[in-house]
C-alpha positions as a Markdown table, in Angstrom:
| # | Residue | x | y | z |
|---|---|---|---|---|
| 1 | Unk | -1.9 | -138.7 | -90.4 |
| 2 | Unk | -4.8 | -141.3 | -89.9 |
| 3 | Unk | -7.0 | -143.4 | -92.5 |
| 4 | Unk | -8.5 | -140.1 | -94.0 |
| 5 | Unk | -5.4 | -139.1 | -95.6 |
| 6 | Unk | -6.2 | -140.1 | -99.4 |
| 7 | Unk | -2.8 | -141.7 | -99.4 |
| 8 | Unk | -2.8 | -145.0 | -101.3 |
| 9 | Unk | -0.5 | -147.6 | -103.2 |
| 10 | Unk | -1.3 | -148.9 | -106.8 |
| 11 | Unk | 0.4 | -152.3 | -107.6 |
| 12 | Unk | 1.1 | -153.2 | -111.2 |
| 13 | Unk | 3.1 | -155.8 | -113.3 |
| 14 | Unk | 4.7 | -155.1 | -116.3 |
| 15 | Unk | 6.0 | -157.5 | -118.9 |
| 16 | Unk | 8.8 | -156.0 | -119.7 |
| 17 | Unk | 11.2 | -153.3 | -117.9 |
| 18 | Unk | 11.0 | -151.1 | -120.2 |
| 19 | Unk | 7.3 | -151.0 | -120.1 |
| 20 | Unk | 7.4 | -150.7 | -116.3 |
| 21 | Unk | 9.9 | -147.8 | -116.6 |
| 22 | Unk | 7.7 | -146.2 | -119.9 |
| 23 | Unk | 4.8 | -146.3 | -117.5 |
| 24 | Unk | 6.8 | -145.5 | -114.3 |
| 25 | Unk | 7.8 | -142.0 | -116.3 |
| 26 | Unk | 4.4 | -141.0 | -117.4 |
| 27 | Unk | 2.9 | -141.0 | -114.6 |
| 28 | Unk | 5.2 | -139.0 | -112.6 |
| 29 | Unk | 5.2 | -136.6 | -115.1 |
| 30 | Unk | 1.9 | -136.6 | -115.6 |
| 31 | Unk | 1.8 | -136.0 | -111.5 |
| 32 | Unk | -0.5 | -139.1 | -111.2 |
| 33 | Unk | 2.1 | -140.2 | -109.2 |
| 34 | Unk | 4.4 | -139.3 | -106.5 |
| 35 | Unk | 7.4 | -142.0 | -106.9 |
| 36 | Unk | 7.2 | -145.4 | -108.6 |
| 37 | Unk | 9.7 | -148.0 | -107.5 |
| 38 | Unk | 10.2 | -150.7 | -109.8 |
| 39 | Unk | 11.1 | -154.4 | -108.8 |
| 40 | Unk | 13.2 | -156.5 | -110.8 |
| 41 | Unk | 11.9 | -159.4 | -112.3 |
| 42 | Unk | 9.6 | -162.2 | -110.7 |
| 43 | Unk | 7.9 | -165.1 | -111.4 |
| 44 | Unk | 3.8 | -165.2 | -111.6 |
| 45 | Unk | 1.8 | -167.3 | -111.8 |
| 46 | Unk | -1.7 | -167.5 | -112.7 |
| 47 | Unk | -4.6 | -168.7 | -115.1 |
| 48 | Unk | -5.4 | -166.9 | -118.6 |
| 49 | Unk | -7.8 | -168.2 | -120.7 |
| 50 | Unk | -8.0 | -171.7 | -119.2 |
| 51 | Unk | -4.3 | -172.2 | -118.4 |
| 52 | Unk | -1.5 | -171.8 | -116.1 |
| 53 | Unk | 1.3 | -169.7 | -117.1 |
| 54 | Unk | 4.2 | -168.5 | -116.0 |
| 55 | Unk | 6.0 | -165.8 | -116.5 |
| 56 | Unk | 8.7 | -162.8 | -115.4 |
| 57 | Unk | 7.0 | -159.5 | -115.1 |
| 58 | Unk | 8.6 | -156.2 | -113.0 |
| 59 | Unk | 6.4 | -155.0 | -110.0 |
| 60 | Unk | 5.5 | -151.3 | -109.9 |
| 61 | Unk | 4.5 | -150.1 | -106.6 |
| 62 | Unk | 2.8 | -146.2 | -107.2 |
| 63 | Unk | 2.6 | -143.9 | -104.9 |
| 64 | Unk | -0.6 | -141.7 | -105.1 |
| 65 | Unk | -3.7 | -140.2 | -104.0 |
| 66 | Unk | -6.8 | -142.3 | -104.0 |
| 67 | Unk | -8.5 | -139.0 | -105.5 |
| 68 | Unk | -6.4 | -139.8 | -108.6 |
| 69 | Unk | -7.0 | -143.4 | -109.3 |
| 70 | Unk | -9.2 | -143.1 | -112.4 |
| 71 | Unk | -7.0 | -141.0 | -114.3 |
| 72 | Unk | -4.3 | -143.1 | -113.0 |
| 73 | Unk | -5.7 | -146.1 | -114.0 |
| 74 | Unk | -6.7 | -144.7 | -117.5 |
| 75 | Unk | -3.2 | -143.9 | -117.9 |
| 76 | Unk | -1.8 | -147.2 | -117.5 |
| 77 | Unk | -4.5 | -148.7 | -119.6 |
| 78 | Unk | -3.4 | -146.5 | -122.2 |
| 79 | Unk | 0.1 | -147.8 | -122.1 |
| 80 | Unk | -0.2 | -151.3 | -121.0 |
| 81 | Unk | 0.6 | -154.4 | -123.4 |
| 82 | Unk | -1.6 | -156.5 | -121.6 |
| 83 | Unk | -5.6 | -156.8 | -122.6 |
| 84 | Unk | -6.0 | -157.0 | -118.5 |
| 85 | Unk | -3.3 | -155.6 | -116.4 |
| 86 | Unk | -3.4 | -155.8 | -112.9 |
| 87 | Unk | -4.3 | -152.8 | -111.1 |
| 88 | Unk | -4.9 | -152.6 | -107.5 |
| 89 | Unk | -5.5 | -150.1 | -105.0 |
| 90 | Unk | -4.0 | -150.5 | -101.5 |
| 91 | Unk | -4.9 | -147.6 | -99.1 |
| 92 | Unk | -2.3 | -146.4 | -96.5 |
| 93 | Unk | -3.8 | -146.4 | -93.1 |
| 94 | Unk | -0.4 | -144.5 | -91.6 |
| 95 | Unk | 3.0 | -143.5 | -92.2 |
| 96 | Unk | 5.4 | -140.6 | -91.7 |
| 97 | Unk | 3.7 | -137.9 | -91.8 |
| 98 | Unk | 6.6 | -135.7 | -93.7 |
| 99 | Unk | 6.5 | -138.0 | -96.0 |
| 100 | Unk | 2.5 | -138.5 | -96.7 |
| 101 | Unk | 2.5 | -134.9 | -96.7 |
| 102 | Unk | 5.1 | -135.0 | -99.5 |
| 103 | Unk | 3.6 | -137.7 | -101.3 |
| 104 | Unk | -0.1 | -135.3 | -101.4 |
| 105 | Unk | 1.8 | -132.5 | -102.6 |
| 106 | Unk | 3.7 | -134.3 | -105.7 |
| 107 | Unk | 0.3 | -135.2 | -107.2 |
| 108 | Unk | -2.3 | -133.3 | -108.7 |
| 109 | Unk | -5.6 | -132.7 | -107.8 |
């Protein structure tokens, strides 16, 4: 499969894992999403409102077609705690082509 294939991953944090696994589930039912792994906990750290915090969040990596990024990121807006959740779109330029293939066919057009 080349660069044409649609194919992308969304990273998100979630404060909490039971927000990451509440959002982990919708989507994949929803079929915004072909698999979501979910990372234990890590440190970030950044700047909010003038200062630097940090703080343990679980990483979702979402596996999905580009096609479906609106409704996927309307989705996780929906059910996010945080006023601006990280939400970013990573195409995939190749991989194994049984398993793009699979991938396209989990989520809904």
């Amino acid at each position: 499969m080349d660069g044409d294939n649609n194919c992308t991953v969304v990273l998100v944090t979630a404060g909490s894992q039971e927000e990451a696994e509440n959002i982990a589930t919708a989507l994949v039912e929803l079929r915004l999403a072909a698999c979501v792994n979910i990372l234990p906990i890590h440190c970030s750290v950044y700047v909010w409102e003038g200062k630097v915090n940090k703080d343990k969040e679980w990483q979702l990596i979402i596996k999905t077609k580009l096609s479906q990024f609106p409704a996927l990121e309307a989705k996780i807006q929906e059910l996010h705690s945080y006023d601006v959740p990280e939400i970013i779109a990573i195409p995939i330029v190749n991989g194994s082509q049984p398993y793009l293939q699979w991938m396209l066919n989990q989520v809904t057009q």
